[in-house]
C-alpha positions in Angstrom: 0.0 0.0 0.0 3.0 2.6 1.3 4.9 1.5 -2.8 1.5 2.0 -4.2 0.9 5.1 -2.9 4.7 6.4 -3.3 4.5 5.5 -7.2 1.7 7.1 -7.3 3.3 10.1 -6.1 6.0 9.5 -8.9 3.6 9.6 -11.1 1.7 12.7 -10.7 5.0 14.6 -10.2 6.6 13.3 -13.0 2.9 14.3 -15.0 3.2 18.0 -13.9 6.9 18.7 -14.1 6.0 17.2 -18.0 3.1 19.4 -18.3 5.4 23.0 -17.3 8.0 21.9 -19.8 8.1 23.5 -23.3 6.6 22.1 -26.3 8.0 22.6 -29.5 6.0 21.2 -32.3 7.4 20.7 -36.5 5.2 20.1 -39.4 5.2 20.3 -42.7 3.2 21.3 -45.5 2.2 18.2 -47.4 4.0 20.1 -50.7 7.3 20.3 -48.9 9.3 18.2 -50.7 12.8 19.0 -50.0 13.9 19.3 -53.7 17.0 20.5 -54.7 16.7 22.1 -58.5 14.1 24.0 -59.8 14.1 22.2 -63.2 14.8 18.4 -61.8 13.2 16.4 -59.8 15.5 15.0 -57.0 13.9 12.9 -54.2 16.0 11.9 -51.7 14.0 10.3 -49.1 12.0 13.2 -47.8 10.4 11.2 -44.8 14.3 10.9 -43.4 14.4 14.6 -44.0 11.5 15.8 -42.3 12.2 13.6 -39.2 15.8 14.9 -38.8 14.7 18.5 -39.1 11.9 17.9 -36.5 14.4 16.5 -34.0 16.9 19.2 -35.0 14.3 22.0 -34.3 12.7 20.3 -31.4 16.3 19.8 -29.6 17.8 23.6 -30.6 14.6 25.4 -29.6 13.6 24.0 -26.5 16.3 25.4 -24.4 15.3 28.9 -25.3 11.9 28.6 -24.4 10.5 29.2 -21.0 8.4 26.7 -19.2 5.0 25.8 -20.6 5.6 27.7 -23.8 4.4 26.1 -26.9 6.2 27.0 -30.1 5.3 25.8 -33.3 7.0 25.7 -36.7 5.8 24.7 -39.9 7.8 24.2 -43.3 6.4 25.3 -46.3 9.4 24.9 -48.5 12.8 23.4 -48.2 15.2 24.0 -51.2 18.3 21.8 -50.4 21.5 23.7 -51.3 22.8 22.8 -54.7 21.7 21.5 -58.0 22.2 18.6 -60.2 24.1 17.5 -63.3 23.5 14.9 -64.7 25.1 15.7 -68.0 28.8 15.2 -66.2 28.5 11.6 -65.9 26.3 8.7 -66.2 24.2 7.7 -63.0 24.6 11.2 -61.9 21.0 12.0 -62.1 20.7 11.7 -58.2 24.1 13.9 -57.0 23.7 16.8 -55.4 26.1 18.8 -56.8 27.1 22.1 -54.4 29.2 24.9 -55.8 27.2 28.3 -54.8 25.1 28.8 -57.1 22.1 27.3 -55.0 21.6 28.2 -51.7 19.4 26.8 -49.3 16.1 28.0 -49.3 13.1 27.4 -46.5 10.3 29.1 -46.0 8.4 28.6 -42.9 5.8 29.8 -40.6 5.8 30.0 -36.7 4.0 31.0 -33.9 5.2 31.4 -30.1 2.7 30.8 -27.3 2.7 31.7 -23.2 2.0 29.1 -20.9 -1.5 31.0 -20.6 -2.1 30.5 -24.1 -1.7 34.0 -25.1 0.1 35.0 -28.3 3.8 36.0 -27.9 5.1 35.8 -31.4 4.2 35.2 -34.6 5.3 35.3 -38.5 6.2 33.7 -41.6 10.3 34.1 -42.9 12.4 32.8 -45.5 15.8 31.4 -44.8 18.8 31.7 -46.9 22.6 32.7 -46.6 23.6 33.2 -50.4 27.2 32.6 -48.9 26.7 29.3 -47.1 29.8 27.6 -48.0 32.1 30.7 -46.9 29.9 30.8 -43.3 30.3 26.9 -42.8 33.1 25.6 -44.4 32.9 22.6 -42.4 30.0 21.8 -43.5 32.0 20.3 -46.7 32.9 17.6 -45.0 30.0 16.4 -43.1 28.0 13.5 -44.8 24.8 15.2 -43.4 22.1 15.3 -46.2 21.2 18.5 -44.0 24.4 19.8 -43.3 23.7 23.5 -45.1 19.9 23.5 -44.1 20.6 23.1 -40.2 22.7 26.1 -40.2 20.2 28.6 -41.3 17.8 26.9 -38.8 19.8 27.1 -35.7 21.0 30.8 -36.8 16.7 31.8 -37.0 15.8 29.8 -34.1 18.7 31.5 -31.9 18.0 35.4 -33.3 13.9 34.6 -33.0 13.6 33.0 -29.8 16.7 35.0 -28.3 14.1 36.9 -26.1 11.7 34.0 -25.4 11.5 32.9 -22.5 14.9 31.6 -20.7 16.7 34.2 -22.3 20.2 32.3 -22.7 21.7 30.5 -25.7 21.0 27.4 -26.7 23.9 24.3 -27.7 
């Protein structure tokens, strides 16, 4: 009876300490395909995509938000830096070839909520850095199918929510 009574205990603690925490929530628009030329059709396996940029968002935003805030992001366009060439050499049609000319490009809408409910922020932005290889150089070397896209995420996410809630920067 005393164990019942003590996980019980646990349990509602554990349900309200959840309950103050932030919640981020990532969608996307059904149309978000994260394509990579605007003349060929690349599909890398967009499900993969989506989840890692939910996790990404999820763990880079919470950290800046205060307790019980609710921030929600939704992508309505993800242009993958680079293009493709296919012309260079056979069974190239699926190579992501990046060189600058392409930069990433997302579009997105958010919307920042008190604990209360009430409305702390708001907006729709598009992301791009036309010089993303000089700002992440390192990103040349990563085998991340993300690894231009996350950048211009974690640089919005730390100037929007800068002011949110904890007020300190996020890892």
């Amino acid at each position: 009876m005393k164990r019942a009574a003590t996980l019980l205990a646990v349990a509602v603690f554990a349900t309200s300490a959840h309950a103050a925490a932030p919640q981020v929530l990532v969608s996307f628009d059904p149309t978000v395909a994260f394509n990579v030329d605007r003349d060929l059709q690349y599909t890398p396996d967009a499900e993969a995509l989506r989840e890692e940029l939910r996790q990404f968002v999820i763990a880079r935003a919470a950290p800046y938000l205060a307790e019980g805030n609710t921030f929600a992001v939704t992508f309505t366009r993800v242009a993958l830096a680079g293009t493709l060439e296919p012309w260079r050499l056979p069974g190239w049609n699926s190579v992501r070839v990046v060189d600058g000319r392409y930069p990433p490009r997302i579009e997105l809408e958010f919307r920042l909520a008190a604990a209360d409910g009430t409305l702390v922020r708001a907006g729709r932005r598009t992301l791009f850095d036309i010089d993303y290889r000089l700002h992440h150089p390192e990103a040349q070397l990563s085998r991340d199918p993300l690894r231009y896209e996350k950048p211009l995420v974690a640089q919005w996410l730390a100037a929007e929510l800068a002011h949110a809630g904890r007020g300190g920067s996020a890892q």
